[in-house]
C-alpha positions in Angstrom: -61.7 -26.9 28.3 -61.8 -23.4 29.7 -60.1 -21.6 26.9 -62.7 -23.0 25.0 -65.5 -21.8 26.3 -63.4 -18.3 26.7 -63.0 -18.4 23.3 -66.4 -19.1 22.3 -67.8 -16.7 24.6 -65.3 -14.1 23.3 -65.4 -14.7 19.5 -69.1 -15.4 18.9 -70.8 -13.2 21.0 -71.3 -10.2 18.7 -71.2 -7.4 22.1 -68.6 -4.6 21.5 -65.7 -4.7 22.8 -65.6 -8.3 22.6 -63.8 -9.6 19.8 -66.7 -10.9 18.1 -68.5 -7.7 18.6 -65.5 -6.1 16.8 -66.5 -8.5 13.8 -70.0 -7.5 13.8 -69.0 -4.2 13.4 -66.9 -4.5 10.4 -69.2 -6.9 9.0 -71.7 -4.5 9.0 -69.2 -2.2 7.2 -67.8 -4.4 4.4 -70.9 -6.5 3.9 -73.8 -4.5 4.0 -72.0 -1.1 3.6 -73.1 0.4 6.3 -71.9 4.0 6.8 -69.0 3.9 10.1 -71.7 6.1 12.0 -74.9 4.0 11.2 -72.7 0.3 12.0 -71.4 1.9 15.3 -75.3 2.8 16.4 -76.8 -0.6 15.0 -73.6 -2.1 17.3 -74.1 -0.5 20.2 -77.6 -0.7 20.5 -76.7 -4.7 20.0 -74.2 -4.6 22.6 -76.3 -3.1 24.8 -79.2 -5.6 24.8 -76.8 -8.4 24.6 -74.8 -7.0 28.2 -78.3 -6.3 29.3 -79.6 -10.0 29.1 -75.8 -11.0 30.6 -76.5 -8.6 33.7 -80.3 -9.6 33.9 -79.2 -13.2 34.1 -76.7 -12.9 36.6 -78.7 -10.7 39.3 -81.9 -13.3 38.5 -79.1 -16.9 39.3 -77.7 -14.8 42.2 -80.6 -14.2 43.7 -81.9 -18.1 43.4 -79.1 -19.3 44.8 -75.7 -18.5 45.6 -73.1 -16.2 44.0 -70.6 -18.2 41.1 -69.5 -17.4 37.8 -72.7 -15.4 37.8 -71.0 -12.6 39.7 -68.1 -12.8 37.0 -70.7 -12.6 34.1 -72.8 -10.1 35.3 -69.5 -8.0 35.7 -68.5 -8.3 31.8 -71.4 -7.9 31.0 -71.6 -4.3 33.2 -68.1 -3.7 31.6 -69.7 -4.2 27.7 -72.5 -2.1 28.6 -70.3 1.2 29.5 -67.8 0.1 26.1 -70.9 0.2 24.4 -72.3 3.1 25.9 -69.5 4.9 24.8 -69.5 4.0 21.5 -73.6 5.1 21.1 -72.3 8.5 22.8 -69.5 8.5 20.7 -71.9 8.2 17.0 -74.5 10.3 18.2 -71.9 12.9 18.8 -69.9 12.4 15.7 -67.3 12.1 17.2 -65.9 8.7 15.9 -63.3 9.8 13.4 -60.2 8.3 16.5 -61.9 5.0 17.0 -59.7 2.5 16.4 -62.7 0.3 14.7 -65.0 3.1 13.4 -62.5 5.7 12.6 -60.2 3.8 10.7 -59.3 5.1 6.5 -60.2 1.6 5.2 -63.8 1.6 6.6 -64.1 5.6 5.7 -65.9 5.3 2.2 -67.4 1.8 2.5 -71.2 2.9 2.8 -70.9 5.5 -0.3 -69.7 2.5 -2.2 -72.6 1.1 -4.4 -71.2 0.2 -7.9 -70.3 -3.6 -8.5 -67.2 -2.9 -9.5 -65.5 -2.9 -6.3 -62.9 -0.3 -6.8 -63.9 2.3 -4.4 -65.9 4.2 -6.5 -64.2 7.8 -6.3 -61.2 7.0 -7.2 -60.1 8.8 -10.6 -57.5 6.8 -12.8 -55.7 8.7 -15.3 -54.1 7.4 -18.2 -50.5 6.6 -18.3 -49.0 7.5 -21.8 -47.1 4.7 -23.6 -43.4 4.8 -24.3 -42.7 5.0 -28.0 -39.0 4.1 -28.8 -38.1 7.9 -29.6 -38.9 8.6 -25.9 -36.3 5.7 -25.1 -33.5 7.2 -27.2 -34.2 10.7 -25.9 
């Protein structure tokens, strides 16, 4: 029953570093093309009120009655506010390009990517020539 709620909490609450946050993230990328540097601001700032609310709702049960799993809680939640400190720092510095979310070559050109066509848009195809049969016996 507890890895259940662990995995609940950790999947689909969408606060970097948590693994849900790290889904947000790359939703934001792949779906709604976000540039790597707008998605990591738009994540942190949601990380940030989302650890906020955790640490607010621990200090408010612990002092109402005594300390429980509210002391654990208001710990991540102090924990995903520095991560996603960090990772504000981190965009508003430019400095994301060794993320291991942000910085990776896959999410690089997602937010320059507006035709339908879904093939990365700067990519240049040449023209392979066809092999006539004198080529062959060459």
């Amino acid at each position: 029953y507890l890895n259940i709620i662990l995995l609940c909490f950790n999947l689909f609450i969408p606060a970097y570093p948590l693994d849900g946050g790290r889904i947000y993230a790359a939703s934001l990328m792949l779906v709604l093309k976000l540039k790597g540097q707008t998605a990591a601001k738009v994540t942190a700032i949601t990380a940030m009120l989302i650890s906020s609310g955790m640490i607010l709702y621990a200090v408010l049960i612990m002092l109402s009655k005594s300390a429980g799993s509210e002391l654990l809680l208001g710990f991540v939640g102090a924990y995903v506010l520095h991560q996603s400190y960090k990772l504000w720092t981190a965009a508003q510095s430019d400095t994301l390009g060794n993320h291991p979310i942000f910085g990776r070559e896959c999410y690089k050109n997602t937010g320059e990517n507006n035709d339908a066509s879904g093939d990365g848009g700067d990519v240049e195809t040449t023209p392979v020539p066809a092999q006539t049969d004198n080529a062959v016996l060459a």
